[in-house]
VOGU-3710 file (C-alpha; in Angstrom, 3 decimals, decimal comma):
1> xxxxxxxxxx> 0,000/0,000/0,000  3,596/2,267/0,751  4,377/1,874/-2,907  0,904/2,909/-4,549  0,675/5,632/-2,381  4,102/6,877/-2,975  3,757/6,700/-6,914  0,082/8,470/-6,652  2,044/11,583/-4,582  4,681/11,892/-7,149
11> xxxxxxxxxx> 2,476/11,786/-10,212  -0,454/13,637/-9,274  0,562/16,946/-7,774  -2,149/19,490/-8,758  -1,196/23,044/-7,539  1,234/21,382/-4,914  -1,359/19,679/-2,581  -0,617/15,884/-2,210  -3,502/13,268/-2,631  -3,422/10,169/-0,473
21> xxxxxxxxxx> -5,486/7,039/0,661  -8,676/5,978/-1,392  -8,946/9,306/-3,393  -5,317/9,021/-5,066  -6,130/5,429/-5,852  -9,416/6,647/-7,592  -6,895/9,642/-9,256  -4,206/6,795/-10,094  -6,694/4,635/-11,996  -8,277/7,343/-13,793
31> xxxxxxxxxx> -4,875/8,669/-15,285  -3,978/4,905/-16,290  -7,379/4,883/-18,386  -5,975/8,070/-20,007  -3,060/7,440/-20,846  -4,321/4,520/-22,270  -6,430/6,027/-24,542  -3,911/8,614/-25,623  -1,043/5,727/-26,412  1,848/6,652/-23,804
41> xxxxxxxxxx> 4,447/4,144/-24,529  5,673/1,702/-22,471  2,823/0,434/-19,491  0,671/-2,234/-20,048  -1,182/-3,720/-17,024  -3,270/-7,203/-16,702  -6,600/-5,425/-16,664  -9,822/-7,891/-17,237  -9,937/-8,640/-21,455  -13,756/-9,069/-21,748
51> xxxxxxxxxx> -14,440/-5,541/-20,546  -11,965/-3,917/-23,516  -13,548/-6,574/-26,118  -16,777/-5,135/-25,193  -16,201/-1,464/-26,334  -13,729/-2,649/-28,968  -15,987/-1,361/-31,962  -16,930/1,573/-30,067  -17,820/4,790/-32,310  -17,859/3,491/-36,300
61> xxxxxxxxxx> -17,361/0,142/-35,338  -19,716/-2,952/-36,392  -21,854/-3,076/-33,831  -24,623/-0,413/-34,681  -27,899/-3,030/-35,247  -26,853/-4,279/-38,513  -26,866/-7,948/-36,871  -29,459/-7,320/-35,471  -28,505/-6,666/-31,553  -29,768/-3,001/-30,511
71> xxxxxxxxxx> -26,610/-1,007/-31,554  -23,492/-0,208/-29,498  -22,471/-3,048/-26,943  -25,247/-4,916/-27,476  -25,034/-5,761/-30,980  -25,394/-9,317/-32,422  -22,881/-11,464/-34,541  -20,334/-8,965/-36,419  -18,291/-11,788/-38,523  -16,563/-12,980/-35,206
81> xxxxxxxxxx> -14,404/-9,799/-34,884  -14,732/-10,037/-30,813  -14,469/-13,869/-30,258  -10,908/-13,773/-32,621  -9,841/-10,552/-30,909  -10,967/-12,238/-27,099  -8,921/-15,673/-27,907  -5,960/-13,493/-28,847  -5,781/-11,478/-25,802  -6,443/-14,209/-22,906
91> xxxxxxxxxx> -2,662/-15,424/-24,452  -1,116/-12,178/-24,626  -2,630/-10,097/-22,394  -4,125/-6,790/-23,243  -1,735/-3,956/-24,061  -3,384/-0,772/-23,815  -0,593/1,105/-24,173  2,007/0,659/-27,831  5,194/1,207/-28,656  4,171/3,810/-31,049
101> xxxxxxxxxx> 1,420/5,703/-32,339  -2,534/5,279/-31,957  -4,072/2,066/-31,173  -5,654/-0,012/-34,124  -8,367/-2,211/-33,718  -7,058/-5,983/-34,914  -9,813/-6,806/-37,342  -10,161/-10,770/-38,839  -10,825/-10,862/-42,294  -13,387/-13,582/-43,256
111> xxxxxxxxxx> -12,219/-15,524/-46,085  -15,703/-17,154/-46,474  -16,758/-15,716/-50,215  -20,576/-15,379/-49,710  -22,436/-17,717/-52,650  -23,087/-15,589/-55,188  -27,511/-15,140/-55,933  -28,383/-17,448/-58,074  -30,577/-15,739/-60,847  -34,439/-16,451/-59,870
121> xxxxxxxxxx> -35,900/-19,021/-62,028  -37,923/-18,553/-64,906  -41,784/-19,457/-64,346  -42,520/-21,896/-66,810  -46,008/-20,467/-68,372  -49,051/-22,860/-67,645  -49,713/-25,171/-70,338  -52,428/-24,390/-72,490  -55,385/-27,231/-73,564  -57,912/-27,077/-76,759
131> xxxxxxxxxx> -61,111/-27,712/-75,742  -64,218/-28,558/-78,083  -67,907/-27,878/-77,645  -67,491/-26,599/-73,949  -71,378/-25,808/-72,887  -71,866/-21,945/-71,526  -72,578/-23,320/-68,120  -69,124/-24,656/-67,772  -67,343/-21,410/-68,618  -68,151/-19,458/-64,955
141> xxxxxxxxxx> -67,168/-22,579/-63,288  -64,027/-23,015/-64,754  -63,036/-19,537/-64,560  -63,686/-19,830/-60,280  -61,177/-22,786/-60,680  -58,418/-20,482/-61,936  -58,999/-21,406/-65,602  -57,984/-18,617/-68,116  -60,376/-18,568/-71,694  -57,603/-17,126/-73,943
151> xxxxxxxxxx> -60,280/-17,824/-77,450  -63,157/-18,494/-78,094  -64,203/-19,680/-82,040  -67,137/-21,756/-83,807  -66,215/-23,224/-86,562  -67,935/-22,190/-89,769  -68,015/-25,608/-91,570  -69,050/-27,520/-88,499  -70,228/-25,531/-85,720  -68,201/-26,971/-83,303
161> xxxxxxxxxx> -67,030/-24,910/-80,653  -63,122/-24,378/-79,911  -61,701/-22,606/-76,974  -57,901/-21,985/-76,164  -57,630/-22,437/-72,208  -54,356/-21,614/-69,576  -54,880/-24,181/-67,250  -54,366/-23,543/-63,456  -51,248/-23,517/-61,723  -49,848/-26,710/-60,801
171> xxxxxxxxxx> -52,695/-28,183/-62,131  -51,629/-31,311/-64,257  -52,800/-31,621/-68,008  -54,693/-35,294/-67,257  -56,566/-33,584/-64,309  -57,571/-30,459/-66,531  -58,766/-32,898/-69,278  -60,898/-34,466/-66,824  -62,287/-31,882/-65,524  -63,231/-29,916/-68,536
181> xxxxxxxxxx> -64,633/-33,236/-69,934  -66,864/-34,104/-66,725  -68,626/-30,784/-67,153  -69,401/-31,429/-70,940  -66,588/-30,945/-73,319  -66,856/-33,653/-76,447  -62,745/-33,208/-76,360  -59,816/-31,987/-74,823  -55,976/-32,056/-75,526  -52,681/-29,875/-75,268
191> xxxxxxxxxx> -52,635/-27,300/-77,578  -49,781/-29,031/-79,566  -47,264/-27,811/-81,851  -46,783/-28,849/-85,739  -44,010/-27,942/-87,985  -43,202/-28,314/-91,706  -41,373/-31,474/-92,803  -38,895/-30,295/-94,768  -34,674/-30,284/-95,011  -32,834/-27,312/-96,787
201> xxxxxxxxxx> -30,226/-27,777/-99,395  -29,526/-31,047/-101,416  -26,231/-33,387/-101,845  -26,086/-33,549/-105,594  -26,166/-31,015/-107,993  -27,780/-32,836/-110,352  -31,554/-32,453/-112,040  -34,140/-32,539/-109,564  -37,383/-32,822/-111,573  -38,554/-35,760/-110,366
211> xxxxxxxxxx> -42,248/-35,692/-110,928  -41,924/-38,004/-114,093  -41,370/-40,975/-111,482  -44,876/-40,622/-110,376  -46,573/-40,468/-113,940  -46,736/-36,598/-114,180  -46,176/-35,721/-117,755  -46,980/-32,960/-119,896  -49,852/-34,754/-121,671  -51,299/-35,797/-118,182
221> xxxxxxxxxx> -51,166/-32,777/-117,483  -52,848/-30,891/-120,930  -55,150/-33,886/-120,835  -56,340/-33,745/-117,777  -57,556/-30,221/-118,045  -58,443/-30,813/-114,235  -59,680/-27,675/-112,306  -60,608/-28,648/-108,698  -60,891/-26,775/-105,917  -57,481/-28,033/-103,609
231> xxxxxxxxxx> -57,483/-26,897/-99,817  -53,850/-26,030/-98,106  -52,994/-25,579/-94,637  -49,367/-23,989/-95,251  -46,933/-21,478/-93,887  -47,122/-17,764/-95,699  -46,012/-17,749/-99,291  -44,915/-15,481/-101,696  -48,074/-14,884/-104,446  -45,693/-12,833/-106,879
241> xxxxxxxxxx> -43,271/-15,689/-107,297  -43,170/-16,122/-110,997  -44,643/-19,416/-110,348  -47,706/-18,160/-108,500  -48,573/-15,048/-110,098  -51,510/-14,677/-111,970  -52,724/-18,064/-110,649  -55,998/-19,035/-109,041  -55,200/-18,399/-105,227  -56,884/-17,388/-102,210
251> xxxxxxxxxx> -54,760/-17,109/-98,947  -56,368/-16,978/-95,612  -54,068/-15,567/-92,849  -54,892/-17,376/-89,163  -51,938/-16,731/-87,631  -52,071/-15,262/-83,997  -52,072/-11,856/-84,349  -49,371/-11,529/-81,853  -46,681/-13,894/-83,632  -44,492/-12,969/-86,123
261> xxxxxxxxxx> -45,411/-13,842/-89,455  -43,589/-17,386/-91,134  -41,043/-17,893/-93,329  -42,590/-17,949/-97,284  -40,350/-20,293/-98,810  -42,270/-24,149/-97,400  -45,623/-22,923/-98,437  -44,341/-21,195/-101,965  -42,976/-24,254/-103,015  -45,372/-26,550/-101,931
271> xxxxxxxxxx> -48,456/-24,258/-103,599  -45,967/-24,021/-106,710  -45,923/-27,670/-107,164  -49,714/-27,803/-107,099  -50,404/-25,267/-108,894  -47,583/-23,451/-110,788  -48,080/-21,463/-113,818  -47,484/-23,494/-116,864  -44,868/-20,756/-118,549  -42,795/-20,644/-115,364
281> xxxxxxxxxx> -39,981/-22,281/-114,488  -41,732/-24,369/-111,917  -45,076/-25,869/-113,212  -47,224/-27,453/-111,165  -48,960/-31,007/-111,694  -52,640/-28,538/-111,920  -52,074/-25,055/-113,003  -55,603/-24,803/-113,673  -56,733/-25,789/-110,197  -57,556/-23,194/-107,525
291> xxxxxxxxxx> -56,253/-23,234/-104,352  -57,363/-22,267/-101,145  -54,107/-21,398/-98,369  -55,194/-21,400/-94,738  -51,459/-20,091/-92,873  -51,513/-20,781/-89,388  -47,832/-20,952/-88,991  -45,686/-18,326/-87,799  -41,865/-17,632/-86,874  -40,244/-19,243/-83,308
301> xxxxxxxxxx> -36,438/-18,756/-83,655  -35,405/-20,757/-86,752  -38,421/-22,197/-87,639  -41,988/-21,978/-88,366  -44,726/-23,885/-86,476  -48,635/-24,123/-85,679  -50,353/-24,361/-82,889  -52,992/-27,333/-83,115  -55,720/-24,749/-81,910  -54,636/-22,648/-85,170
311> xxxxxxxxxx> -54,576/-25,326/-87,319  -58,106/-26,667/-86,637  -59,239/-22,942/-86,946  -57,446/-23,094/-90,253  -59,124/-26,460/-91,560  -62,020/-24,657/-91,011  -61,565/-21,838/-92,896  -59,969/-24,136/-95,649  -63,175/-26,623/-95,718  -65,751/-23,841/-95,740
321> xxxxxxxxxx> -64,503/-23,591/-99,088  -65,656/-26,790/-100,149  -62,547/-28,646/-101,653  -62,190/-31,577/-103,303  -59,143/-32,635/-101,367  -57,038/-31,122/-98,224  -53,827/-31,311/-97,959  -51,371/-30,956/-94,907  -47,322/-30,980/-94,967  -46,876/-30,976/-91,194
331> xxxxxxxxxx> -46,684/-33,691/-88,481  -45,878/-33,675/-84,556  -47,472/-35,190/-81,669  -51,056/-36,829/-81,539  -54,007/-34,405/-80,624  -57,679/-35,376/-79,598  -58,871/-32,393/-80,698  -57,256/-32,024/-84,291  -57,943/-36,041/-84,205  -61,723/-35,052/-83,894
341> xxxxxxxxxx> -62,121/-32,330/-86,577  -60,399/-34,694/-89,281  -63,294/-37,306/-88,577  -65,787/-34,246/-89,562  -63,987/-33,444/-92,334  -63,366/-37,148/-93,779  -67,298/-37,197/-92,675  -68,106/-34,751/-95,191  -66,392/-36,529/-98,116  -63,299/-34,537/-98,595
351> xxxxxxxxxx> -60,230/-36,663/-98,126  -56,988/-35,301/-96,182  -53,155/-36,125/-97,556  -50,802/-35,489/-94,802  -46,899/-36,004/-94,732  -45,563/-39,197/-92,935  -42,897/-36,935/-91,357  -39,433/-36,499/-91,233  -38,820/-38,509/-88,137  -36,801/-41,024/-89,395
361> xxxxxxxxxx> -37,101/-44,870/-89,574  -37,317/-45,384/-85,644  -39,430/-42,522/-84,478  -42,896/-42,778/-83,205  -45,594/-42,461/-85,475  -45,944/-38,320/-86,371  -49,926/-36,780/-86,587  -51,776/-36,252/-88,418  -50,603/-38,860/-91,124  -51,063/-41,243/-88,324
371> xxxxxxxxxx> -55,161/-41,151/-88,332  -57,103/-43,694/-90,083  -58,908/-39,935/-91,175  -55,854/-39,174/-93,555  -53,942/-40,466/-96,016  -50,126/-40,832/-95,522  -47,551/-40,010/-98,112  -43,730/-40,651/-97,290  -40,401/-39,506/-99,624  -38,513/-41,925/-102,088
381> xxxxxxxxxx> -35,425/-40,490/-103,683  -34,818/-40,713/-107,632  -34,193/-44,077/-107,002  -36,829/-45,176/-105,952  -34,703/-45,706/-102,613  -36,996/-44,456/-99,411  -36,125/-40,736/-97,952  -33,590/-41,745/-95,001  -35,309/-39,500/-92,675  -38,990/-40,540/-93,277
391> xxxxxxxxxx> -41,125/-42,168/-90,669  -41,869/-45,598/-91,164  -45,388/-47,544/-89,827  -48,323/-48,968/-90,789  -50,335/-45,969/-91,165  -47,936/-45,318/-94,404  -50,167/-45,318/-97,713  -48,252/-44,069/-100,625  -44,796/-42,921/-101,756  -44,195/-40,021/-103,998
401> xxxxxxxxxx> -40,842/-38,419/-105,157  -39,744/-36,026/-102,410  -35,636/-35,767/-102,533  -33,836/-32,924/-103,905  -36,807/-31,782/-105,603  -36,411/-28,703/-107,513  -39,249/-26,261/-106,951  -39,987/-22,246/-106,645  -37,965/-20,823/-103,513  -39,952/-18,014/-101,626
411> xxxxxxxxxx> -38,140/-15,245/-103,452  -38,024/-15,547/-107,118  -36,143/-18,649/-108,448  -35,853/-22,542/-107,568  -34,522/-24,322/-104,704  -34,113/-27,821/-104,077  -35,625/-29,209/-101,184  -36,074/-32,869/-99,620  -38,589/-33,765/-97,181  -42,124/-35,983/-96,993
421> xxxxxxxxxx> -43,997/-32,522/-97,194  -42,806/-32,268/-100,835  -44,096/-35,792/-101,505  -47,747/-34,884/-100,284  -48,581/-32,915/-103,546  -48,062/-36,225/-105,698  -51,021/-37,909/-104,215  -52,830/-34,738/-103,433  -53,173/-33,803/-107,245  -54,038/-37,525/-108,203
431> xxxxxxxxxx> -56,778/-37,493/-105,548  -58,049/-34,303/-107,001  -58,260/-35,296/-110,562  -59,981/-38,435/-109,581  -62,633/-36,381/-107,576  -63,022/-34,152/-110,337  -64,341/-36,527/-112,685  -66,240/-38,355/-110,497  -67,469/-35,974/-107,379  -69,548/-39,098/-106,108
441> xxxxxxxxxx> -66,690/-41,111/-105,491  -65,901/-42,254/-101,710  -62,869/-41,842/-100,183  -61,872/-45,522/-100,085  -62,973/-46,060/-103,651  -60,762/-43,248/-104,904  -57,641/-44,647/-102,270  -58,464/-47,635/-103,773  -58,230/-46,794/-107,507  -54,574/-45,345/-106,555
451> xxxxxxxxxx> -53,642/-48,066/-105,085  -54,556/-50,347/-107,629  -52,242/-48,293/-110,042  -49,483/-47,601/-107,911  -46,012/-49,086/-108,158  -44,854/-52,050/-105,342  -41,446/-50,766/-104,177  -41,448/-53,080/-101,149  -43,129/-56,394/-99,964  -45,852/-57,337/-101,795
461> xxxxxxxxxx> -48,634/-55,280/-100,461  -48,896/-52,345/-98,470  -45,700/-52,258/-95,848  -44,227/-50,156/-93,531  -42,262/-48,230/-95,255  -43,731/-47,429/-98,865  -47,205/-48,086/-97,947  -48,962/-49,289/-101,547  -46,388/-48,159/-102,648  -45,362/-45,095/-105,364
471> xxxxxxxxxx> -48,429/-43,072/-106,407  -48,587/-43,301/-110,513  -50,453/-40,490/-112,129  -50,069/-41,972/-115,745  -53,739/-43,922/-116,279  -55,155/-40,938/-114,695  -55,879/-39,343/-117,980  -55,175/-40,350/-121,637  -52,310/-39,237/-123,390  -48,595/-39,975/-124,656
481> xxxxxxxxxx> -45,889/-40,260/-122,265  -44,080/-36,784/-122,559  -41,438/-36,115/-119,593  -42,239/-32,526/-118,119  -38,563/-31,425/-117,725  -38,379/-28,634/-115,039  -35,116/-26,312/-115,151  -33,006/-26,009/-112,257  -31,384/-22,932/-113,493  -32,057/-19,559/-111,774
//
């Protein structure tokens, strides 16, 4: 007690009166605090760690809420600056006075890299369904259930009602179905997508009119003098092409107003082989046939496609028309719906030529070639060889040339193009000839007669993979055999 007392006497002399007993210990341990927050050099002193660690943050330091404690002392976790700090000092001790300078507060850097925010995930958009002949009592209901009408049509050549629903969210498909079927809907599917079966560009360079193969000659042609009325569900074409202009056509645009509009070049050459002006340089198999383009199709990314809502609405617009035949170069999955607007339309007499698809040899069977309500047409090459990439099944009814055929492009010239949708007009034409000198005829009687004639390029019988087998146009009307040759020059 001597030695405190002496040290307090000889340090704190204010206006030469001496301080002893309690009050210079009090005076002693409030200069030591001072001194130690002013950095004198040289004094340390064992005083408790946990009370420094406590105020070690102090003014600007971490603890001000941000963790969540109420600011100050009492602040919550601030990256384990005070437990690092605390471990550090119980071995050292606590120097509150240094060597030299100000005091810095020892601050441990996390090296724990917070995971960077993974970008929120896209919703995927609630499937949409096609429903048929939906009853007005249904529509209230289903609207309470979280149902979304998106369009509402009646068909003009059937009546039958089509709507375009957004199903609820995480609603399944099977359970929408259901429900919109147990309060009256005749049918219900996914509002599928179709696309055009076709390949761009061509291995050889060699001459692609091909049409001869399946009996199409200029005297067939002349003889014929055929004029029926042929029905085309297509992408957009181009009705100035060379080939098209001046020619019987009617287009009918059904494409969502919303979409951007198709690609021209599928449906120009497809209409050009139908019906191409004679004095062009791509002829069709009927110049003097009208035809009737329903384009549902429009542009996603590289490609066209149509919806099946769009395609039933263009059917419709197509059969209101009246044709003698319909004809469809597209294929994808199965639909109900589409499935049960063919059977009206086969119902009425007019018969439907769809491509096999471009699926190749072990795909599933592609729609709408695949209904008994259509007729099927696949691709053979110049050689009578089948199209490598065609779909193969029973549904498969006839074979046509449809490999590096030459035909108009969806500018001004020719392109060459393989695919089954470039077989379809073969058997579309024949079909419409027969029908136009016979309008009585059935479907199966006229599918008959072309099978009769056709040419057997596999097993005896219809097979898999030619179906009857190649379409031959020749018998269709009299005449001598005269190749059309069709330039390939531009």
């Amino acid at each position: 007690m001597i030695k405190p007392l002496i040290l307090c006497s000889s340090l704190l002399r204010i206006k030469g009166v001496f301080l002893s007993g309690i009050a210079c210990r009090w005076r002693l341990a409030a200069l030591v605090l001072a001194l130690g927050l002013f950095g004198l050099p040289g004094i340390s002193t064992p005083v408790d760690v946990k009370t420094v660690l406590a105020d070690d943050d102090g003014p600007g330091g971490d603890d001000d809420g941000d963790d969540g404690g109420g600011g100050g002392f009492g602040g919550g976790d601030d990256d384990d600056d005070d437990r690092s700090n605390a471990r550090t000092s119980r071995t050292q001790g606590s120097k509150l006075f240094s060597s030299g300078g100000s005091r810095k507060k020892a601050v441990k850097k996390s090296t724990t890299k917070k995971p960077a925010k993974k970008p929120a995930a896209k919703k995927k958009p609630r499937p949409v369904i096609v429903v048929l002949d939906l009853p007005d009592s249904a529509i209230a209901r289903l609207r309470r259930q979280g149902f979304a009408i998106l369009s509402d049509n009646r068909l003009a050549s059937t009546g039958i009602r089509v709507q375009r629903m957004r199903i609820p969210a995480s609603m399944s498909l099977a359970r929408a179905n259901a429900i919109v079927k147990r309060l009256g809907a005749s049918t219900s599917d996914v509002n599928s997508f179709y696309t055009t079966q076709t390949l761009q560009g061509c291995e050889r360079a060699s001459d692609c009119d091909y049409r001869h193969l399946a009996g199409w000659s200029l005297d067939v042609t002349g003889a014929c003098m055929a004029s029926p009325r042929i029905g085309l569900v297509e992408t957009h074409l181009e009705p100035k092409h060379p080939a098209l202009l001046g020619q019987k056509i009617e287009i009918i645009d059904v494409k969502p107003a919303e979409r951007p509009r198709s690609g021209s070049s599928h449906g120009t050459g497809i209409a050009a082989l139908l019906v191409g002006a004679r004095e062009s340089k791509a002829p069709g198999l009927l110049p003097d046939a009208e035809l009737i383009v329903a384009t549902p199709f429009y542009r996603a990314g590289n490609a066209d496609r149509a919806e099946a809502a769009d395609i039933i609405r263009a059917i419709d617009a197509v059969v209101a028309r009246q044709p003698d035949v319909l004809s469809l170069s597209l294929a994808g999955p199965p639909n109900a719906a589409l499935a049960r607007v063919l059977e009206t339309v086969r119902a009425r007499g007019i018969p439907v030529v769809a491509a096999a698809g471009n699926g190749g040899a072990k795909s599933k069977p592609l729609y709408p070639a695949a209904y008994d309500t259509t007729i099927a047409v696949t691709a053979v090459t110049a050689k009578l060889n089948i199209f490598r990439r065609a779909s193969r099944g029973d549904h498969v009814d006839f074979a046509a040339p449809g490999v590096e055929i030459a035909v108009a492009d969806g500018k001004n010239g020719l392109a060459k193009r393989s695919g089954t949708s470039f077989a379809v007009p073969f058997v579309t034409a024949s079909l419409a000839v027969l029908r136009a000198q016979q309008p009585a005829r059935t479907i199966d009687d006229m599918v008959g007669e072309l099978a009769a004639s056709a040419k057997d390029l596999g097993e005896p019988g219809k097979d898999s993979t030619f179906g009857w087998g190649l379409a031959d146009a020749s018998r269709l009307c009299a005449g001598p055999a005269e190749l059309l040759l069709l330039p390939v020059s531009r």
